[in-house]
N, C-alpha and C positions, 0 to 999 in steps of 0.2 A: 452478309449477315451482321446484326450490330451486335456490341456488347449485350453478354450476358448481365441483368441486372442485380443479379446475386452476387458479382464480383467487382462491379465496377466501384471507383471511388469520386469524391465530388472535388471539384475544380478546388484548390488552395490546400487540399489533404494535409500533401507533405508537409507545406510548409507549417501549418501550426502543429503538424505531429512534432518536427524541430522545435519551432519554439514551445511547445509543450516542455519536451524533453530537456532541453535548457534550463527550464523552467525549473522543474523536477531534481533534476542534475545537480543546482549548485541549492534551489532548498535544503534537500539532503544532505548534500555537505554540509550547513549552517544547523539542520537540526540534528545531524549524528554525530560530530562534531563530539559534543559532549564527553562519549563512550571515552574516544579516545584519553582526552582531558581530565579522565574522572582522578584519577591521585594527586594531580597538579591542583584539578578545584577541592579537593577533599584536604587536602595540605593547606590552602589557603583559607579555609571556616574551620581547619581542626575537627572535621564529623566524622560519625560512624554508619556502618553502610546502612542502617536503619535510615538515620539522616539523607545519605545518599539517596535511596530507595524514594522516600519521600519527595523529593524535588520530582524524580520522573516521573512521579504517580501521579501529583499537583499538574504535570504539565498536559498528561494523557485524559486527568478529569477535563480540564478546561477543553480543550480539543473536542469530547462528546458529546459536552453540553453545547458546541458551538456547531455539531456537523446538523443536525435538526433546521438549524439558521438558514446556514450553506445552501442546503438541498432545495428549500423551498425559494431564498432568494435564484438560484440555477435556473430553477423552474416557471420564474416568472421575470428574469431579465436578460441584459444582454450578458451572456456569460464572458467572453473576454475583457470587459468592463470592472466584472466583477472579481474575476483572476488577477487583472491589476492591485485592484486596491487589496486583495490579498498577498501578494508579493511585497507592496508597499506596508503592508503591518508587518510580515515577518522581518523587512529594514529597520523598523524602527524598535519592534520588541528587541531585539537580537541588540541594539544599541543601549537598550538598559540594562538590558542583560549583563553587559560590558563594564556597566557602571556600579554594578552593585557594592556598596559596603561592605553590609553586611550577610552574616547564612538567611535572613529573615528576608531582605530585600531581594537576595538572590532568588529564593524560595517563590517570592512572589512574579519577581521578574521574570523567571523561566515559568513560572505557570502560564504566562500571558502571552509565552510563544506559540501555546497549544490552541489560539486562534486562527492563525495562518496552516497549523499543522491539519487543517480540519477542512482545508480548502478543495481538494483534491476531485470530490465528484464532478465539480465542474468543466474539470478537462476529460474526466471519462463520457460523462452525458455530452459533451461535444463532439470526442471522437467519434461516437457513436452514430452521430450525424452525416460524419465525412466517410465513414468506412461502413461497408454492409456486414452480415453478421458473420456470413460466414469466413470474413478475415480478421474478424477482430481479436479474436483470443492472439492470433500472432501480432499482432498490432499493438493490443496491449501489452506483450510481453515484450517484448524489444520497447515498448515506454517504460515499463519497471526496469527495465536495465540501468537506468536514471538512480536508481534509489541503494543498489548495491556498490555503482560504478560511484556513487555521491559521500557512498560509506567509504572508502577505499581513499577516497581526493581527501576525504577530512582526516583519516588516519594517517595522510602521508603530511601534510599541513599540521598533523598534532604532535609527530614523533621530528620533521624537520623544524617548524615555524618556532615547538612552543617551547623550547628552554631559552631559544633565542628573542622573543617576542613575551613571550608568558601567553596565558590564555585568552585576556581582556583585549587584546590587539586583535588575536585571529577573529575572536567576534566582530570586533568593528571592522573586519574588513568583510567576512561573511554576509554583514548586515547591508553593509553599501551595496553591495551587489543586490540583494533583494531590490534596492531602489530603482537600480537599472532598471533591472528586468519589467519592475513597472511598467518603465514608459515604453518599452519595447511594447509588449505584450499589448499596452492601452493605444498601440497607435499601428500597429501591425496585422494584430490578428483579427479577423475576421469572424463573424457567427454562421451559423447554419437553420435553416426551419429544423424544430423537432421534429424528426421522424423523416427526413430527407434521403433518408438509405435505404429506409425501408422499401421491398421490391415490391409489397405489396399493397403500397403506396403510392407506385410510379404514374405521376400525370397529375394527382392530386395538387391541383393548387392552394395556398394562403394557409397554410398546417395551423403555424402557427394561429389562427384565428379560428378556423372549423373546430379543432383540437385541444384543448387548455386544461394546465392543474385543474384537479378538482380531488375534493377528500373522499369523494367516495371514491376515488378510484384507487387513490392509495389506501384506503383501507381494506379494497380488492387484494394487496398484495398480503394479509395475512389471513386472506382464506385460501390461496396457493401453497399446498404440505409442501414440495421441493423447497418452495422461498420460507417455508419455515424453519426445516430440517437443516438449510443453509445459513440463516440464521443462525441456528444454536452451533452451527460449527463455527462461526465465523467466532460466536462467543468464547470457545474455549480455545480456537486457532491461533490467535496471537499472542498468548500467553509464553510461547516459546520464544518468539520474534524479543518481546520485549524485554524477557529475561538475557537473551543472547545479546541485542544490542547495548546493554547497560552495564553487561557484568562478564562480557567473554576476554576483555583485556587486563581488567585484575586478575579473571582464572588463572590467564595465562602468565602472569604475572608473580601473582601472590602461592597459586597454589602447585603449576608447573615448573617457575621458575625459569622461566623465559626471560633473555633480557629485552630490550627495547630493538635491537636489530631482530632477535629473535622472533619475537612478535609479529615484526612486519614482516621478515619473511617467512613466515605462517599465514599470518591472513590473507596477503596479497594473494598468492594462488586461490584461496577457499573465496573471496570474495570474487574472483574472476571468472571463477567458477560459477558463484552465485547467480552471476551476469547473465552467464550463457544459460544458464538455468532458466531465468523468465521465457524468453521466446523460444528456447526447445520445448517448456513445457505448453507453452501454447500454441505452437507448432502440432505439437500430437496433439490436440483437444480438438484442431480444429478438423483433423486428418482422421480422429474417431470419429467427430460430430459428424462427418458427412456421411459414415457408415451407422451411426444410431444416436439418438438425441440424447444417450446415457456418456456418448464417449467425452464429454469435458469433465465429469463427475467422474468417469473411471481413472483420467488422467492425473484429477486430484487427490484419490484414496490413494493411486501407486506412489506421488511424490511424498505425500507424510508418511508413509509406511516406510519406506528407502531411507528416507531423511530420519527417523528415529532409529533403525538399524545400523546406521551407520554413524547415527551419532551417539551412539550406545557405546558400540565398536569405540569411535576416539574415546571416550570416556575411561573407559576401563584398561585403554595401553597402560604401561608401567610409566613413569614419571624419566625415567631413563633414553625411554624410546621415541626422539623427539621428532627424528622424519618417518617412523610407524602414525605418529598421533596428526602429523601435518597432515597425511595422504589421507588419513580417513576422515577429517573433518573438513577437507574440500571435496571427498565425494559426497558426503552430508549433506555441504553447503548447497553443490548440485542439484538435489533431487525439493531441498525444502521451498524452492519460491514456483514445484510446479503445480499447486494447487491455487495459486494466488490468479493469473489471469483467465483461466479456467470458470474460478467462484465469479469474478468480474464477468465475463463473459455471460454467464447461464444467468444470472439476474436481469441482464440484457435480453437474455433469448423469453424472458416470461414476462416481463413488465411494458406498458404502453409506453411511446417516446415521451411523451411530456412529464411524466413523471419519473425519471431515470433516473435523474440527480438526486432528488429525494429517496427513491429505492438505496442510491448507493451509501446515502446520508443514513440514512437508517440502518443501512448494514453496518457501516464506519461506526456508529453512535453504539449499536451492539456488539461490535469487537471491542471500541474501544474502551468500554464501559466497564467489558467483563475484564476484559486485561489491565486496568489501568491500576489495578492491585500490584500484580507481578511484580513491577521491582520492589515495590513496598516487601510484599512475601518472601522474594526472594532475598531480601537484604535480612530481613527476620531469624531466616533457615539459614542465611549463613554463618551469622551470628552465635546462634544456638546448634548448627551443625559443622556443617562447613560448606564453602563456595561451590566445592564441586557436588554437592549432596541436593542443594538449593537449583544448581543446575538440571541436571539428571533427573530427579523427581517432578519437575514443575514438567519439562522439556516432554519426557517420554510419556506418559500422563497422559499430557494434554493433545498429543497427537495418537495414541490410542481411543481417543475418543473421537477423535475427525474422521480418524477412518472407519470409524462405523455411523458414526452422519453423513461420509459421501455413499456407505453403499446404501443406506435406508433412501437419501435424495434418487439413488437410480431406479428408483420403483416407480415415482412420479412425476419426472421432471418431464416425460413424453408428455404425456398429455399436459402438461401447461402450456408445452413450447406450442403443440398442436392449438388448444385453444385462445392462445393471441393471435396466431396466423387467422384463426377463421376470423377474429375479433377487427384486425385492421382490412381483413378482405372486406366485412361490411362496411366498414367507415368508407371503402375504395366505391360502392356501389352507392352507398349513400350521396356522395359526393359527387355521383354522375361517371365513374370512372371504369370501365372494366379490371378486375384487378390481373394481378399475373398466377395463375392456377398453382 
């Protein structure tokens, strides 16, 4: 009997799922980076967290208005080509970045990283290629493990490298690496036809030519209620992400009173935790999806709902109780990244291949649109409140409200997943092909 075609993957998978993850890996160290850095660059321009706030907000706008770019360049080039020359900007912004003068320069210089920060569909619309659907939510979770494990490399680079280097060093080494990975990437990895995974695709030849962007088809994507329902979560979803990565080591700093050892051994756990978090949660999405086309949705309401319980729980220990507030904010950490390959995933199970990269540009440009306030906000509320108040308010909020966007998504997401499958079966028959039932 030959492989099942619902599970198999295409010749070169791994290896660009690696150099993905590479990929991924030291970006996120270069753009989280930051968090760590914030009181050593907040010392060096004299600002206040309003100021602060600002910079990461300047760099989340730039990033949304660039993922629109992104998606449709995806969709109509060679995508490893084009992941290059996005690794090669993030080398060179990150080098101005380095060089700033002034709060003004700086201001502008990190804005101009949130070009490269805006890259990312492109390796999802590819993996998508290499991997069929029903492995991808574990696929993509174990790639986001890149992004936690990236946060972690930069915090330990911020707390070793930076009284000995300062901050302007660790970027310039940060930045060099982006230029590696360039040529890696421009000279290694390989492309896929859109829609090559697809089972019910199998035999179809020339995808790419039968098959091509077109705007009506992406504007198909907002007459689908689940991709719009996901949408608005995506909208208020990362409002926690970016309050937490900007402002959770002054918390602990300014407002727990942690020292700099302390710090690190608090996060390393919760961030390790983080880790294991992307592909366990995509692990069970993919383990429900085979029993109902709701189960990546229900995997994503259980993680924000954990992850606000338990980050509730750390918030409110006594300032006293330092390994009470460790343990519960790395079971937090746990639970918050399992709605992430999940939402990735179910975009994928409702949208044609040619248009992916775009679907996910569109999601990215609406996450990161609505959130790109956050730090701004939360610098506001701390100011006029306090850190942990700006925390806690933004945090719980905004995942009270995703969980009730993923149970409204589980009403309709059946029938989308149902009518693409009928949608590429015709394309299968069109095309002279039997499809796979």
């Amino acid at each position: 009997m030959g492989k099942d075609p619902q599970t198999v993957v295409k010749k070169g998978a791994w290896f660009a799922f690696g150099s993905f993850f590479v990929f991924m890996l030291l970006h996120q160290t270069d753009k989280l980076l930051i968090g760590p850095l914030q009181s050593q660059i907040m010392e060096s321009f004299s600002i206040n967290y309003t100021q602060w706030g600002l910079i990461n907000s300047m760099a989340l706008v730039v990033g949304a208005l660039c993922y629109p770019l992104w998606g449709w360049l995806y969709d109509h080039y060679a995508r490893p080509k084009l992941l290059a020359l996005a690794s090669f900007i993030w080398g060179c912004t990150t080098w101005l970045n380095a060089i700033a003068p002034t709060y003004g320069w700086f201001l502008m210089t990190r804005a101009s990283t949130g070009i490269d920060d805006s890259s990312y569909p492109g390796i999802y619309s590819l993996i998508s290629d290499y991997f069929p659907a029903k492995r991808r939510g574990k696929i993509y979770g174990f790639l986001q493990v890149a992004q936690p494990i990236g946060y972690l490399l930069g915090m330990v680079l911020a707390v070793i490298l930076g009284s000995l280097w300062g901050w302007r060093k660790i970027f310039y080494l940060t930045g060099s690496l982006g230029v590696i990975v360039a040529v890696f990437i421009l000279i290694l990895v390989k492309d896929q036809p859109r829609g090559a995974s697809e089972p019910e695709l199998k035999g179809v030849e020339d995808l790419d030519r039968r098959f091509k962007f077109s705007w009506r088809t992406v504007g198909g994507l907002f007459r689908k209620k689940s991709l719009i329902i996901l949408f608005l979560q995506g909208f208020i979803g990362v409002f926690p992400w970016q309050v937490i990565t900007y402002y959770i080591f002054a918390y602990l700093e300014k407002s727990r009173g942690f020292s700099g050892n302390e710090q690190l051994l608090t996060m390393v756990p919760a961030v390790l935790l983080m880790a294991a978090g992307y592909p366990v949660g995509g692990m069970i999405g993919d383990r429900l999806f085979k029993r109902t086309p709701k189960g990546r949705v229900i995997a994503g309401a259980a993680g924000v709902a954990l992850g606000a319980i338990f980050l509730f729980a750390a918030i409110k220990v006594p300032l006293d109780q330092k390994l009470a507030f460790g343990i519960l904010l790395a079971v937090a950490a746990f639970f918050m990244p399992f709605a992430s390959p999940n939402v990735l995933s179910s975009f994928y199970d409702v949208t044609e291949p040619e248009i992916r990269a775009t679907t996910n540009a569109v999601q990215n440009f609406i996450e990161t649109a609505g959130s790109a306030a956050a730090p701004l906000l939360a610098g506001i509320l701390a100011d006029r409140l306090s850190l942990q108040s700006a925390i806690l308010y933004i945090c719980i909020g905004a995942w009270a409200l995703c969980f009730l966007f993923f149970v409204f998504a589980g009403r309709y997401i059946p029938k989308d997943i149902a009518d693409l499958k009928e949608k590429l079966r015709r394309r299968a028959l069109e095309a002279g092909v039997a499809p796979l039932a």
